[in-house]
N, C-alpha and C positions, 0 to 999 in steps of 0.2 A: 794087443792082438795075440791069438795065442800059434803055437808054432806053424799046426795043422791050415791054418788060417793063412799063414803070411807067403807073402811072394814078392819077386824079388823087381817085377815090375808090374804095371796097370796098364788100361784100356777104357775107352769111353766111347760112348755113341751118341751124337748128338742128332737130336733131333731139329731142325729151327722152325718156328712159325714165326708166319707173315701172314699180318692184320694190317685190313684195309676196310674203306668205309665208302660207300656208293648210296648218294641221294635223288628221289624221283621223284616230280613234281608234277602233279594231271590236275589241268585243270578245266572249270568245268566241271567239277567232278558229279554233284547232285545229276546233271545231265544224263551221263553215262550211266548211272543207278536206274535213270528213268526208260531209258531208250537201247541199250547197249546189254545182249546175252553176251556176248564173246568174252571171252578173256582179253587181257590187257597187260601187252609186254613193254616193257623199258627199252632205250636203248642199249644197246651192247654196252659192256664195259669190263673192264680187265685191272688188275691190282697195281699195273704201271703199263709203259708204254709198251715196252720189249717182251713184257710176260705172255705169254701166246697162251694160258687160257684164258677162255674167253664166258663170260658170264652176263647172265638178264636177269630182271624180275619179272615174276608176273601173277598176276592182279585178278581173282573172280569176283564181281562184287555182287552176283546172286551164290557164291557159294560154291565151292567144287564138287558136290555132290549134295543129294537129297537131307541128309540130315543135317549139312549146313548151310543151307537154304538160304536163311537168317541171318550169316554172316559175310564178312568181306573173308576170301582166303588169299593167302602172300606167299609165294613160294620164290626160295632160289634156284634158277636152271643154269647149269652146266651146259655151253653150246659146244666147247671143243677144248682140247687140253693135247699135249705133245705125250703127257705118262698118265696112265689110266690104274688102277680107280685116283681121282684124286678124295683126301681127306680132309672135311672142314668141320666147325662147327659155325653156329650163325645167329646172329640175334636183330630183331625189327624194333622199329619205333616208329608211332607216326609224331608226327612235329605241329605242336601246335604255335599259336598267332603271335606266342613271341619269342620263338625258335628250341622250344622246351622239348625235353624227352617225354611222350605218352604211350603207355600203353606198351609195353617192355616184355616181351616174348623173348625166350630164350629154347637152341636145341640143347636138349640132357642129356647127349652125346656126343660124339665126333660123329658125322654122316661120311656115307663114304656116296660119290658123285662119280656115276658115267656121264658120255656123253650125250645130251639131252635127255638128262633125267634130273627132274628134280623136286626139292624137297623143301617142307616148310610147314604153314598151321592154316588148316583147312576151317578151324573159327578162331581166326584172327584177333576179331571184333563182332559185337551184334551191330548189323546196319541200324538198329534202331536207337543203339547208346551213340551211335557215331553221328547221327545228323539228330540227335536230342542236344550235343555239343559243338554245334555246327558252329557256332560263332568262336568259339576254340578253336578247335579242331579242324576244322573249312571255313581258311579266314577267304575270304573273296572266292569263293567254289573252289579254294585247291586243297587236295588235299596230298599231300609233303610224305611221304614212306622214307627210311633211314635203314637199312640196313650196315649190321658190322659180320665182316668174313675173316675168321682165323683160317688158316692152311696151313698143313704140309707143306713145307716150302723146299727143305734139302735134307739129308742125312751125308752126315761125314762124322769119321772114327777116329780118333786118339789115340794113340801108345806114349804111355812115357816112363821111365824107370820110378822105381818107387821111392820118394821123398823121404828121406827121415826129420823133417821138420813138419809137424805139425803148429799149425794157427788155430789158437782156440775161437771159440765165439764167444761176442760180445756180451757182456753179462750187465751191462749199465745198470741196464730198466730194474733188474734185480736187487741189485746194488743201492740204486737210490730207495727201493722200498724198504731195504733193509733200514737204511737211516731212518725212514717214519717208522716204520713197526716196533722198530728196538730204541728208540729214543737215542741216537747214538752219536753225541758231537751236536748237539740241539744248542739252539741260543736267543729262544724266544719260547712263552706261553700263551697256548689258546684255552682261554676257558667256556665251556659248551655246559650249560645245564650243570652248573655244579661240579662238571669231572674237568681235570686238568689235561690236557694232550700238550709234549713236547714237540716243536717242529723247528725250522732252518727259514731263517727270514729272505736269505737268499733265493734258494728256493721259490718260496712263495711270493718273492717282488717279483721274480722273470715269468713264474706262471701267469700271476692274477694281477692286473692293472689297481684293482683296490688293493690290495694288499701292498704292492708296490707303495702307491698313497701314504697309506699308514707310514711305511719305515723309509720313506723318502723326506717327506716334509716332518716341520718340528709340530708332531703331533702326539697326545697320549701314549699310543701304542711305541711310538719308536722312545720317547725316555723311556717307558718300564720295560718294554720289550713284553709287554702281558697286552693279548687284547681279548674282549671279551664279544663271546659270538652268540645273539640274540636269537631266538626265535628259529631256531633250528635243532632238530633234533640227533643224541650222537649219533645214532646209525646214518644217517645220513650224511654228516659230517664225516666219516669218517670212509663214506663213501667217494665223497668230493676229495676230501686227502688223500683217498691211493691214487685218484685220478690224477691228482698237481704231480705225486712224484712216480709214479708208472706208466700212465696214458693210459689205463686200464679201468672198470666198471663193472669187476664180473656179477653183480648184484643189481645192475638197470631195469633190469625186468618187472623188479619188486618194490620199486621204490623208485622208477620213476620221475613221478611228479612233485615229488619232495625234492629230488637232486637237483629239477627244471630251475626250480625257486632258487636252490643254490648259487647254480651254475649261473645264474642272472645277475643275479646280486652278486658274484664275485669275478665277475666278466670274464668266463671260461666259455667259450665260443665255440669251442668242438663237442666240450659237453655238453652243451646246451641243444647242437645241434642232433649228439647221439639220443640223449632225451625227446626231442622230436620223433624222430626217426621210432622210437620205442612205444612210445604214447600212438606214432599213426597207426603200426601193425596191431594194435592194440584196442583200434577203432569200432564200436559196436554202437546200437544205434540205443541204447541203455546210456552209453558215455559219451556219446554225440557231442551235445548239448556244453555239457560238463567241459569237453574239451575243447571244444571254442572259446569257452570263457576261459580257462586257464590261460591258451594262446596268448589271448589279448592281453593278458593281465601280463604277461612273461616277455611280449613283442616275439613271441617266438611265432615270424609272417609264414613258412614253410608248413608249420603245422594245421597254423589258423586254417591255410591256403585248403588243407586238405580236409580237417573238417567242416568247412563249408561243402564241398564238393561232397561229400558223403551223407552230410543232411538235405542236401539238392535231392539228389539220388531215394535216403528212404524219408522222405519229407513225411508223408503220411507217420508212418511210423514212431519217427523220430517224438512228432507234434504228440503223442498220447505218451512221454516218458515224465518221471517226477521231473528229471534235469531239467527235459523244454521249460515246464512251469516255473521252474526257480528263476528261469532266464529272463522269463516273462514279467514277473514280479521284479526281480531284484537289477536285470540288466536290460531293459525293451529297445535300448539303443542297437542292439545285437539283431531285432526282427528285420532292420531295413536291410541290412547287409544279408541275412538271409533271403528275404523280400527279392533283394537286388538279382542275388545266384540265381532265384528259382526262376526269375523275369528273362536273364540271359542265356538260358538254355532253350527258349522257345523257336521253334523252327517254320518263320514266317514266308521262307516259301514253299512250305509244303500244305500251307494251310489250306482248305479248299474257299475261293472268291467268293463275297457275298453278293448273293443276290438280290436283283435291285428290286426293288420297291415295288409294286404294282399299281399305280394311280387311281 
C-alpha cells in the first residue's frame, strides 16, 4: 500500500440479502385458459411470519397486453412494505410432473417495487408450447409457478482499526496444477498415443474410481506404475488432466464430446455432467440427431433428456438432417423413443370430439 493510500483505520457497509421462495398451484388450469379474461392472483405471502411486507403473484393467461396475446404473463406485486422503494431481483419456474425446474426466466437487474406495483415477464411462455406439453407441464390440469425473491433486507456499517495482518488466499487449485503442468514429484506414467505425460497416482486414485482400480488392486498398472491410455486423443487428455487436478475445463467448448467419452470412461461425474451441460447449449437441429446418440452411448440421461425434447419441438426439421438418416440406418431402436416424445406432447383435451357417424 503506498503512503498516500494508507490509513490508520476502515469502514464497511453491508448490505444483506434475504431469499425466499413462494409456490402457486391453480388448478384446473386448461379451464381458466378456456373461460377466465381476468387476471389471476395468489395468495398473500411474505418472506416469514414477522416481515410486514407483504407480496402476490399474478397470473394473465391471455397476455398483459396485445402483443402478448399468445402468451401466459407472471408478474411480482408488492402489496405493502413498512420502507419504500423496496429492492429485489426475481426469478420464475413453472414445475413440471416430477417437481423439475422449467422454463427459468430471470430479472437482469435489481427491480425496485412500490406499493402495488409490479413487475415481471409479460411473455412468460407461448400458451401454445405450454398445453403442447401439457402432460408435463399440467400434470392433472395444475399448473405449479415457482418463484425465487432476493431483497434488500438491512444495511449496517462497520469501523474497525486497520489490521496489520494480512491472510492471504488460498492458492491450492494453483498449486496442484502446477504439479501436472511441471511434472513435479510425479510417481507414475501415462502413455497417450505415443507421448509420455508424468502424473501423482494419489491424485488420480481420489479423483477417478478407475484409476483408483488400477493402483489399488495387484494389477499392471500399480507394479509398473506405467499405464497406457487407449483410444483417446492428447488434447483431450490432457484436458481431462487439468480437470483431475483443478476442477477446471477452460477448453469445453471445443472439444466437448471427446472429453464426454473421457469423463465416462474414467468415472469423473461432474465432468461428465459439465459436458452435458456444454453439448445442450450447443443443440441445433443439424446436431440433434447426433446428440442423442452420443447421450446413449455415454448414459449421459440429462442430455439424452434434452435432445429428445428439442427433436419433439423441430421434428420436421430435424427428420431432413444426414444425422436423423444415420440414426435410422445405423440405431432404429432410437425412432421409438422418439416416436414415444412426439406421442406425449399430444393434447387430447383440446382436440375437437368426433363426430358420430350418420346412419
Amino acid at each position: 500500500m503506498t503512503e498516500d493510500l494508507a490509513a490508520e483505520s476502515w469502514g464497511s457497509t453491508h448490505i444483506t440479502i434475504k431469499t425466499f421462495s413462494y409456490k402457486w398451484t391453480i388448478s384446473n388450469f386448461h379451464f381458466s385458459l378456456e373461460g377466465l379474461s381476468e387476471a389471476i392472483s395468489s395468495p398473500v405471502f411474505s418472506s416469514e411470519d414477522n416481515d410486514q411486507r407483504k407480496w402476490c403473484l399474478k397470473l394473465y393467461q391471455n397476455g398483459f397486453d396485445e402483443e402478448s396475446r399468445d402468451y401466459l404473463s407472471v408478474y411480482l406485486a408488492l402489496l405493502s412494505c413498512p420502507k419504500i422503494p423496496t429492492w429485489a431481483k426475481f426469478q420464475f419456474w413453472i414445475l413440471d410432473d416430477k417437481g423439475e425446474k422449467r422454463n427459468n426466466v430471470e430479472s437482469q437487474s435489481v427491480k425496485s417495487f412500490l406499493p402495488y406495483e409490479h413487475r415481471g415477464f409479460k411473455k412468460f411462455i407461448p400458451r401454445e408450447f405450454l398445453l403442447s406439453r401439457a402432460q408435463w407441464l399440467l400434470p392433472d390440469g395444475r399448473l405449479t409457478l415457482f418463484c425465487k425473491v432476493s431483497m434488500g433486507h438491512d444495511v449496517f456499517s462497520l469501523s474497525r482499526q486497520l489490521s496489520t495482518i494480512k491472510v492471504p488466499s488460498c492458492s491450492l487449485t494453483d498449486e496442484l496444477g502446477e504439479l501436472w503442468e511441471n511434472s513435479l514429484f510425479t510417481d507414475c506414467c501415462l502413455l497417450v498415443s505415443g507421448q509420455e505425460f508424468w502424473a501423482h497416482k494419489a491424485i488420480l486414485a481420489i479423483r477417478s474410481p478407475v484409476f483408483r482400480a488400477m493402483f489399488q488392486h495387484d494389477m499392471e498398472e500399480r507394479r509398473k506404475n506405467r499405464v497406457e491410455i487407449k483410444d483417446l486423443e492428447p488434447q483431450v487428455f490432457k484436458e481431462m488432466m487439468g480437470f483431475i487436478y483443478t476442477g477446471k475445463v477452460p477448453n469445453l467448448h471445443t472439444m466437448a464430446i471427446g472429453v464426454l467419452a473421457a469423463a465416462d470412461r474414467y468415472g469423473l461425474e461432474r465432468l461428465k455432467v459439465l459436458c452435458e451441460d456444454a453439448l445442450c447449449r450447443d443443440l441445433s437441429v443439424e446436431n440433434a440427431a447426433h446428440t442423442l446418440i452420443l447421450a446413449d452411448l455415454h448414459s449421459a440421461e440429462q442430455l439424452k433428456m434434452q435432445a429428445l425434447d428439442f427433436i419433439t419441438l423441430h421434428a420436421s426439421e430435424v427428420s431432413e438432417t444426414s444425422g436423423w438418416k444415420v440414426m435410422v440406418d445405423f440405431h432404429p431402436h432410437f425412432l421409438a423413443e422418439v416416436f414415444h416424445a412426439l406421442a406425449s406432447v399430444q393434447r387430447p383435451f383440446l382436440e375437437p370430439p368426433l363426430k358420430r357417424l350418420k346412419r
